[in-house]
C-alpha positions in Angstrom: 26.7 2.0 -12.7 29.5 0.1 -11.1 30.5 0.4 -7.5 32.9 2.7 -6.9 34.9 1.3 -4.0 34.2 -0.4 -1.0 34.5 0.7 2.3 35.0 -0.1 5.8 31.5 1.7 6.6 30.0 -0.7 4.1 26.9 -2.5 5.5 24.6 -3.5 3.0 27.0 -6.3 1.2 27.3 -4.3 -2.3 30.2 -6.5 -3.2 28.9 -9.8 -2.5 26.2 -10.9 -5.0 25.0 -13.2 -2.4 22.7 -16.5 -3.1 20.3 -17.3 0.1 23.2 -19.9 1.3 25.7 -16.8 1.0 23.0 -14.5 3.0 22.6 -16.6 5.5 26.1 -17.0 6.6 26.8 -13.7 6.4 24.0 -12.4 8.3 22.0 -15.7 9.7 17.9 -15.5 9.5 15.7 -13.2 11.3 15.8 -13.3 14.8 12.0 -14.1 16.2 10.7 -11.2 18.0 7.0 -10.4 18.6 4.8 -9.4 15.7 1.7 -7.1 15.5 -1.0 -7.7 18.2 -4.6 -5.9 17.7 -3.6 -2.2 17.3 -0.3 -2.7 19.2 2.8 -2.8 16.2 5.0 -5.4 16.4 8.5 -5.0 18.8 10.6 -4.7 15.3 8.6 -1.1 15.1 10.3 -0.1 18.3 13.7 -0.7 17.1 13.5 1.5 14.1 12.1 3.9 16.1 14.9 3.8 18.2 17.6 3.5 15.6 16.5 6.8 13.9 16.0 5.3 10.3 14.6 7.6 7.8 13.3 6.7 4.4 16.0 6.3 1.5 14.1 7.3 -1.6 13.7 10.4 -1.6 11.6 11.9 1.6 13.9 10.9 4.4 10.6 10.2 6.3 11.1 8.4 9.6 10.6 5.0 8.9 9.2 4.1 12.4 6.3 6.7 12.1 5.3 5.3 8.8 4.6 1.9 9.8 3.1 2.9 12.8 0.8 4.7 10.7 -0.3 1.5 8.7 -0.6 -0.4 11.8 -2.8 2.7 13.2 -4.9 2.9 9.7 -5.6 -0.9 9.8 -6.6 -1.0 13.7 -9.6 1.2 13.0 -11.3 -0.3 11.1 -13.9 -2.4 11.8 -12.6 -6.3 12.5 -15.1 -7.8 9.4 -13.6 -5.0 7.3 -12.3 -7.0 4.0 -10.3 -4.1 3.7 -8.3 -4.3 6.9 -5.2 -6.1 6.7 -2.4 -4.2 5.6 0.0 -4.5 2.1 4.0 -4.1 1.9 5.6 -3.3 -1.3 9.1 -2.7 -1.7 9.9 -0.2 -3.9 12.8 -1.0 -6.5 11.5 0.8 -9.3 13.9 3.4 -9.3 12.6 6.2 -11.4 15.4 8.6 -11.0 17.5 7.7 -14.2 20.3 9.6 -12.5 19.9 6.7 -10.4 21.8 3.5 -9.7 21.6 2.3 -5.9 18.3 0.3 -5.8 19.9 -1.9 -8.7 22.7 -2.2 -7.7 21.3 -3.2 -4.0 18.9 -5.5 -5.9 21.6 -7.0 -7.7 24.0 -7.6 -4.8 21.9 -8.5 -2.0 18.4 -9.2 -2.7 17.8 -11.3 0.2 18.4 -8.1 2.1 15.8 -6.5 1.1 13.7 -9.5 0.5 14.4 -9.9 4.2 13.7 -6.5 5.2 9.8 -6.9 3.6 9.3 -10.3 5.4 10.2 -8.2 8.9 8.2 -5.4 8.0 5.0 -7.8 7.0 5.2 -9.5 10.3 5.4 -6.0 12.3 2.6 -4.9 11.0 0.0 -7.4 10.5 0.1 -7.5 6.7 -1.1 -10.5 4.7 0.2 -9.6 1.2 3.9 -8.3 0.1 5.3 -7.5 -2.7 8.6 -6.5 -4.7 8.2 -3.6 -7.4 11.0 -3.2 -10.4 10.0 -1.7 -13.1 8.8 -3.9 -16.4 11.5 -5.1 -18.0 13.9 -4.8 -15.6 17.3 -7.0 -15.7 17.0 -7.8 -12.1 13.5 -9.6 -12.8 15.5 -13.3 -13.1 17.8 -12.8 -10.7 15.0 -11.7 -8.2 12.7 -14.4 -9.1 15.8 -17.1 -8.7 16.2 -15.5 -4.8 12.1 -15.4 -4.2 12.5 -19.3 -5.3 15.5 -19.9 -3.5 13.4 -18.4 -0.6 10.2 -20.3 -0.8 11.9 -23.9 -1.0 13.8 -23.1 2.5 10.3 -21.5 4.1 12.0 -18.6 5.3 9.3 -15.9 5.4 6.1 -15.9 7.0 3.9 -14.9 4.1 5.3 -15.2 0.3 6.6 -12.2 -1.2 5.5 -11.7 -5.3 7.6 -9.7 -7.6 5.7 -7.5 -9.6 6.6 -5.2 -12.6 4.7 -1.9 -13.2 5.2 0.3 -16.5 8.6 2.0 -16.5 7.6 5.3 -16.3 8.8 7.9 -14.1 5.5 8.3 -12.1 4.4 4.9 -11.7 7.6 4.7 -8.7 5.5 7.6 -6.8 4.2 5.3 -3.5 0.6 5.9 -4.5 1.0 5.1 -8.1 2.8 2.1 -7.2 -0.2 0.8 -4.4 -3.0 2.0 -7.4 -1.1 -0.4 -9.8 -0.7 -3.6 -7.3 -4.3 -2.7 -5.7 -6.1 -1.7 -9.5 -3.4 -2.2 -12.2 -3.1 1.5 -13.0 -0.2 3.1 -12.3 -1.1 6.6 -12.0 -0.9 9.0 -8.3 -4.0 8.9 -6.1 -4.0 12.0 -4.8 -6.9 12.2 -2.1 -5.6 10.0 -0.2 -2.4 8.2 1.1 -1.6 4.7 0.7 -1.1 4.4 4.6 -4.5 5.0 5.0 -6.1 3.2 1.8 -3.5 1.8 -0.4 -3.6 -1.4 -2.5 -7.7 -2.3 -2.9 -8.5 0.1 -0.9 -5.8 -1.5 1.8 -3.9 0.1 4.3 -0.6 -0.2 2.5 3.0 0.5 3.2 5.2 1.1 0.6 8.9 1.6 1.5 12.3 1.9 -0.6 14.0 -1.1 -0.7 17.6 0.6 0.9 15.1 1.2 3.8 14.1 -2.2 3.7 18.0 -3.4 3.9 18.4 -1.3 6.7 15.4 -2.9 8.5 16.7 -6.2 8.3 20.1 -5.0 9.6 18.1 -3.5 12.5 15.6 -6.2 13.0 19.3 -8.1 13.7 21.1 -5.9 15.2 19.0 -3.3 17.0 18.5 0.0 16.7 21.2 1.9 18.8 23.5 -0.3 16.5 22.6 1.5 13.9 22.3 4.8 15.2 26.3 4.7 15.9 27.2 5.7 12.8 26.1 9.0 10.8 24.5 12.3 11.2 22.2 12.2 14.4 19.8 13.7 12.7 19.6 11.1 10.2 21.9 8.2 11.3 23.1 5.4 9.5 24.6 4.8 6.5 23.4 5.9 2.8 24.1 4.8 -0.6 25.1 7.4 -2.9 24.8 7.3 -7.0 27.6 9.8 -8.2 28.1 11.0 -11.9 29.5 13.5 -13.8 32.7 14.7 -13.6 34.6 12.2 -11.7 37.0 9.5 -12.6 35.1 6.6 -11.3 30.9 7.1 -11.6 29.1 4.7 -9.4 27.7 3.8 -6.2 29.1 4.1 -3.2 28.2 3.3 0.3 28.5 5.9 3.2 27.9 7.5 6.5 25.2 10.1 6.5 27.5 13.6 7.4 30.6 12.4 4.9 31.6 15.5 3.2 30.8 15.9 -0.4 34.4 16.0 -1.0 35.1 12.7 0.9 32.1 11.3 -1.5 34.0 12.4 -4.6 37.4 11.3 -3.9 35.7 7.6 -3.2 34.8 7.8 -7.1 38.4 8.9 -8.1 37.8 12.8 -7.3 36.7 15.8 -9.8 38.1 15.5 -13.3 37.8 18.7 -13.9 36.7 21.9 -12.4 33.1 21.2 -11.2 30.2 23.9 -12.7 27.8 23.0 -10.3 26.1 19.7 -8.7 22.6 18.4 -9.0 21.7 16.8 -5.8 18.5 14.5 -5.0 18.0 13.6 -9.3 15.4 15.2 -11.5 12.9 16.3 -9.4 16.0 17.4 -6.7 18.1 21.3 -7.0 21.0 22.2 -8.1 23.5 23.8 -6.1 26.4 26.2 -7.1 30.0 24.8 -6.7 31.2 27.5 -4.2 32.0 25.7 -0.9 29.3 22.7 -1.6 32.4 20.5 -1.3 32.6 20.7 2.4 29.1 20.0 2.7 28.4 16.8 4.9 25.5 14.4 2.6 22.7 14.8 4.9 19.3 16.4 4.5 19.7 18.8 6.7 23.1 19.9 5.5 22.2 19.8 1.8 18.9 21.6 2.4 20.7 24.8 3.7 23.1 24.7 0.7 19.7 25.1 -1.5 20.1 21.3 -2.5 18.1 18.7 -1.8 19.4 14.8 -1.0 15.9 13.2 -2.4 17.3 9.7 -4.1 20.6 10.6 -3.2 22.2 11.7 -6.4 25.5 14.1 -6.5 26.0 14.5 -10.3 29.1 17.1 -10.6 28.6 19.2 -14.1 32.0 19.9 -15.7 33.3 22.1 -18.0 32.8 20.2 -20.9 28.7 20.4 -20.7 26.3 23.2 -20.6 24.0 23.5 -18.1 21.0 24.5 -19.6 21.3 22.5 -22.2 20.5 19.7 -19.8 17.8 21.2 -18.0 16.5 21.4 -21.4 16.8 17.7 -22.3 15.8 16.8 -18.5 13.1 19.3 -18.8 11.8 17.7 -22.1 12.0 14.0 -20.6 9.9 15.1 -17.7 7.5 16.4 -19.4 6.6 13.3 -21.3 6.5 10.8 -18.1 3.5 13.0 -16.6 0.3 10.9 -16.1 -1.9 13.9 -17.5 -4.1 13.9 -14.5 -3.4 17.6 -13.7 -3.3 21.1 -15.7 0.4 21.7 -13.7 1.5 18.2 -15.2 -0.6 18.3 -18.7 -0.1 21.9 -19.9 2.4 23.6 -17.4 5.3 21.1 -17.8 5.0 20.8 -21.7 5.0 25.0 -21.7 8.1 25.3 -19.5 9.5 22.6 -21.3 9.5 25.0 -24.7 10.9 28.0 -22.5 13.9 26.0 -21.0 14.3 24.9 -25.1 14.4 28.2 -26.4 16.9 29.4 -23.4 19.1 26.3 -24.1 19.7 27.1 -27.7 20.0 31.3 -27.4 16.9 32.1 -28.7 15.0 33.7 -25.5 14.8 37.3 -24.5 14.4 39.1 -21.2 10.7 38.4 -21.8 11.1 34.7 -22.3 12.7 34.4 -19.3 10.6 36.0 -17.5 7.7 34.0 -18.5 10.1 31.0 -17.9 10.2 32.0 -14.1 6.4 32.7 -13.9 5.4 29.8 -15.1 7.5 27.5 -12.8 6.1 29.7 -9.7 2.1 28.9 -11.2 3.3 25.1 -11.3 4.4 24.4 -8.0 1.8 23.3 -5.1 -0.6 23.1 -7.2 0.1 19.1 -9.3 -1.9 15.5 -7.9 1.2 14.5 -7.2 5.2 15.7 -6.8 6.0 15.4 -10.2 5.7 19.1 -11.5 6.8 20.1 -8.3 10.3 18.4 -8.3 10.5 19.7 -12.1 9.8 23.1 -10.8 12.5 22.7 -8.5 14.9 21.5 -10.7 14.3 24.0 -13.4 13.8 27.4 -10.8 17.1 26.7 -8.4 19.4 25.7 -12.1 18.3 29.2 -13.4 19.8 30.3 -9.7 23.0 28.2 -10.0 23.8 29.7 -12.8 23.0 32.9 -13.8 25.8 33.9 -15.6 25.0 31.2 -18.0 21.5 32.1 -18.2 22.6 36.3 -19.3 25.4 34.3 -21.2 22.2 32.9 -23.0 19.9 35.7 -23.3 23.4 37.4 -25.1 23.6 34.6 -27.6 26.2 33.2 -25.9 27.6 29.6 -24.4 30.4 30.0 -21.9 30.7 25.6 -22.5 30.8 26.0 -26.0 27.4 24.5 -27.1 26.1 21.1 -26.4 27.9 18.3 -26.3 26.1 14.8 -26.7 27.4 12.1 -24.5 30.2 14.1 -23.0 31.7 12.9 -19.7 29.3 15.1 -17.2 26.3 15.1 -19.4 23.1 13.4 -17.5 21.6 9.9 -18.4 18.3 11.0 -19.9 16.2 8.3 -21.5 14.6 9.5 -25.1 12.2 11.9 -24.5 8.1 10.7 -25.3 6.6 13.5 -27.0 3.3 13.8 -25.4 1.9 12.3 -21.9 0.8 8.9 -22.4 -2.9 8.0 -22.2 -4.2 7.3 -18.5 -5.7 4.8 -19.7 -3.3 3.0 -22.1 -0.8 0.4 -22.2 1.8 2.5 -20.4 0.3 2.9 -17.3 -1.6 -0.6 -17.1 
């Protein structure tokens, strides 16, 4: 993806492809401020608390409660513990291949982020901190230049590693991602969370590295300053991957609250009349066109138009692309990047997978369908992890967005006029594996 355009709102330095020299007159270092003491979190932790930040990868969690909770998770245990001190990792896998902020963020103003980890290190006691981008990445030289660039001017407290887990769509979910750094498998751990045993058995935080880029800003600018622009609900500002049907895909840089409409026209507006939008990626909801538009792009606001912000993802479907035809192809990627763990993941997902297939192509029935909707309701709530969950989602509120396509279907009809490949609005969806991989094998190790 390419940015779209910049903006006066802009605060994360998208356009600048900044070395450290570059970073540092732009933003100077890190002011000093007091670190973690015993069980008290360090003063950084009451600035985010203050500025309202909330998590940018997908759960909008406030930030400020999730290091507390490492910082809390650590200070109970006992002082010999060898499993006390706590773990960052920033998160830049980016599973979502609907995708493109953390890379482009990555690729524009590591030192940002890299910044942001240092801060929250220090805030919370940790003695270990890592980056995460998935294995073979492009970013990998260009992040390992800034970690060197970083280490010959001594300008974090402990040394940050890059690491690079499988690229799979599961190995970005927080405890996959602590299980890998920690053990070297990256598969969910889903009795507990990594705040409370993490990497080794570590209290661990893991955080999305657009979080992280907001930390810095607020470790230098405090958190009121933050707080002053965007929905007060969840202030600041967001980056935003658009695709689909508009003239200029990419990512774009915005106040929480900005309109969908607003969002749009900063990518060149609708090309066409717009079907419906996926919001939050492939385990996010689709949402039907009808007055979406004025909808301002916070998680609140999206939430009560059935959508869901997640990864923050606005994909507009135009005319030129069916549907159902890519809940089908999604549907069939998604199936192949469970970690087998769980009967939702290993059987469910494959089975509704084969439903959304035969729907896609006309050749369901009333009964089909109806075993279609069953199925997703038995899958939900019931997976190790999110990953049939968001599926679930994805597939149940599409058949809702849309369900004059869906009796278009079931008639042997196509109101789009059949599939498409590559068309203009058609999601990025990387070539589907045809079963889960091995727990144990080479794509999750």
């Amino acid at each position: 993806m390419t940015i779209a355009t910049t903006d006066a709102a802009e605060r994360l330095g998208l356009s600048l492809r900044s070395s450290l020299a570059v970073h540092l007159a732009e933003h100077g270092h890190l002011p000093a401020s007091r670190g973690r003491h015993g069980s008290v979190a360090g003063s950084l932790v009451d600035e985010v608390e203050r500025s309202g930040l909330r998590g940018r990868g997908g759960g909008w969690f406030p930030t400020a409660v999730k290091l507390r909770a490492v910082v809390e998770s650590s200070a109970a245990r006992g002082r010999l513990s060898t499993t006390r001190r706590p773990v960052v990792i920033g998160n830049g896998m980016e599973g979502e291949p609907a995708s493109g902020k953390d890379a482009m963020l990555l690729a524009a103003s590591p030192h940002l982020v890299l910044d942001g980890i240092s801060a929250a290190a220090y805030a919370i006691g940790a003695t270990e901190a890592y980056l995460a981008v998935h294995r073979g990445s492009h970013l990998v030289p260009g992040l390992l230049a800034a970690l060197a660039e970083r280490a010959e001017a001594t300008v974090d407290e402990i040394a940050i590693r890059l690491v690079t887990p499988p690229a799979r769509y599961v190995a970005s979910e927080e405890s996959a991602l602590a299980h890998w750094v920690g053990e070297g498998v990256a598969t969910p751990v889903h009795d507990r969370k990594p705040f409370q045993s993490g990497s080794g058995g570590r209290p661990t935080l893991v955080q999305n590295v657009e979080t992280l880029a907001h930390l810095a800003l607020i470790a230098r600018n405090g958190g009121p300053w933050f707080a002053g622009a965007g929905s007060p609900a969840a202030p600041g500002t967001t980056m935003v991957s658009v695709g689909g049907a508009v003239a200029a895909p990419g990512v774009v840089e915005v106040p929480t609250g900005t309109s969908v409409a607003s969002i749009l026209d900063r990518c060149g507006g609708p090309t066409a009349d717009v079907a419906g939008y996926l919001t939050g990626g492939y385990g996010g909801a689709w949402v039907p066109p009808a007055g979406f538009a004025a909808t301002p792009w916070d998680p609140d606001s999206v939430r009560e138009m059935g959508g869901v912000i997640g990864a923050s993802v606005l994909w507009a479907v135009g005319p030129d692309t069916c549907p159902l035809h890519e809940m089908a192809r999604v549907a069939a990627w998604m199936a192949g990047e469970t970690a087998g763990q769980c009967g939702p993941c290993a059987f469910g997902l494959p089975s509704v997978r084969d439903d959304v297939h035969l729907l896609a192509v006309r050749r369901a029935g009333a009964g089909d369908a109806d075993r279609l909707r069953s199925r997703l309701g038995l899958i939900s709530n019931r997976g190790g992890c999110k990953h049939p969950d968001g599926t679930a989602r994805f597939l149940a509120t599409g058949l809702a967005a849309f369900p004059d396509e869906v009796a278009a279907h079931l008639a042997g009809r196509c109101s789009f006029g059949s599939t498409r490949p590559g068309s203009p609005s058609s999601l990025p969806v990387p070539e589907a594996r045809l079963a889960s991989a091995d727990v144990n094998g080479r794509d999750f190790a």
